[in-house]
C-alpha positions as CSV (number, residue, x, y, z in Angstrom):
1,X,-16.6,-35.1,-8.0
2,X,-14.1,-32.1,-6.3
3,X,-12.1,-34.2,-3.8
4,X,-9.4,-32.1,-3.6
5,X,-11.1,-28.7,-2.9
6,X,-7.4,-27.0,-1.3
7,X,-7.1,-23.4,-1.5
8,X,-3.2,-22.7,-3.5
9,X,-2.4,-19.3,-1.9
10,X,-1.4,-16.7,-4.3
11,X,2.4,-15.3,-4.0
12,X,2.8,-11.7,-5.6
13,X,6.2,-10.1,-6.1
14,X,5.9,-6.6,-4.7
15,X,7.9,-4.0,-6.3
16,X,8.5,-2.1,-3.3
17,X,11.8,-0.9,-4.1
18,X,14.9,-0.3,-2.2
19,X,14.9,1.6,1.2
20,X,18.0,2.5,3.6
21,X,17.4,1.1,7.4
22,X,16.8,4.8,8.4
23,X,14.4,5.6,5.7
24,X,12.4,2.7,6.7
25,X,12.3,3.4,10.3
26,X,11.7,6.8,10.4
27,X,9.1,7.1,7.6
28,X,5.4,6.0,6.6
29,X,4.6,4.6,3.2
30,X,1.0,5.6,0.8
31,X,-0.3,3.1,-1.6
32,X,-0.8,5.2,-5.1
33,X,-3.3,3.9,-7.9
34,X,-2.0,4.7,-10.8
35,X,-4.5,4.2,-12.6
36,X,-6.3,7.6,-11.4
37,X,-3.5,8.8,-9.1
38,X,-5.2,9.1,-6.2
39,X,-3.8,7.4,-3.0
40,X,-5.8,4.5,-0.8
41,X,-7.1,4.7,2.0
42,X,-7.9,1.7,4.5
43,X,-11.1,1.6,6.7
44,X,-10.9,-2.2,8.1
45,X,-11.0,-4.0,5.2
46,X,-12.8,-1.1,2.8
47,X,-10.2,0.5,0.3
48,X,-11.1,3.9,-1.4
49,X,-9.3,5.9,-3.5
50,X,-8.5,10.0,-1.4
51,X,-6.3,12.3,-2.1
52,X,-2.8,12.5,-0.2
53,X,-4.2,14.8,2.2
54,X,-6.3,11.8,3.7
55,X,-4.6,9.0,2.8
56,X,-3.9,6.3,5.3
57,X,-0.3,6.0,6.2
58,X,1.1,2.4,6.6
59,X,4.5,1.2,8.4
60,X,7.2,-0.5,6.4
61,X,5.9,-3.9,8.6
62,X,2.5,-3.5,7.1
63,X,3.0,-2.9,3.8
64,X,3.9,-6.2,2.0
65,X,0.8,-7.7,4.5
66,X,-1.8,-4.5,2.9
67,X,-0.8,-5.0,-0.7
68,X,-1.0,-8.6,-0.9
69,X,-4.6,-8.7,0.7
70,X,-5.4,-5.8,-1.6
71,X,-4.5,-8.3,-4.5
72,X,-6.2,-10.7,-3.2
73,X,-9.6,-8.8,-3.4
74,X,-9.3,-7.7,-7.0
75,X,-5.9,-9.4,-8.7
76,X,-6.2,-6.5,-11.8
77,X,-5.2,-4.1,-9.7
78,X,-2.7,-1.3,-10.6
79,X,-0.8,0.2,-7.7
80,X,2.8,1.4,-6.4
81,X,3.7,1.7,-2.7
82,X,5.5,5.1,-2.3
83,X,7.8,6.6,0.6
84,X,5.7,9.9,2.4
85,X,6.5,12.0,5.2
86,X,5.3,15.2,7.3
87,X,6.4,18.8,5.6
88,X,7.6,20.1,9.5
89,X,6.3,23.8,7.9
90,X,3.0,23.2,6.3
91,X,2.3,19.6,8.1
92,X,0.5,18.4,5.1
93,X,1.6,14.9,4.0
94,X,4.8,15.0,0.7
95,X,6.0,11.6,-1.3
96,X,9.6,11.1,-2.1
């Protein structure tokens, strides 16, 4: 009845936006929800939605790899990867 029973693999076009070679390399990236603004945060392969404060920060390598399997848990979703760094003063975590 299902002979061919072939997973198709889902391709996503991730508007990641454009980054210099020295922004990449020098900076970590958040994931932003925007549907309630909050920011994820990975535990294995658990998402919840933190605040910035404790938000996980992912490498430029990682990102394309975390959103796509975020996709591919729930396809509805509505999020935006965005550039972060370390204020040297206060040490809390800013986005560009």
């Amino acid at each position: 009845m299902f002979d061919d029973l072939t997973p198709t693999p889902i391709t996503i076009n991730i508007p990641i936006g454009h980054y210099s070679r020295l922004e990449r390399r020098h900076q970590a990236f958040v994931i932003r929800n925007n549907v309630n603004n909050l920011y994820v945060e990975r535990d294995g392969k658990i998402y919840r939605d933190v605040p910035l404060s404790s938000a996980t920060l992912f490498k430029w390598r990682s990102i394309e790899h975390v959103i796509t399997e975020m996709y591919q848990l729930n396809p509805n979703l509505d999020i935006k990867p965005m550039m972060a760094y370390t204020d040297s003063k206060t040490k809390k975590i800013c986005v560009k």
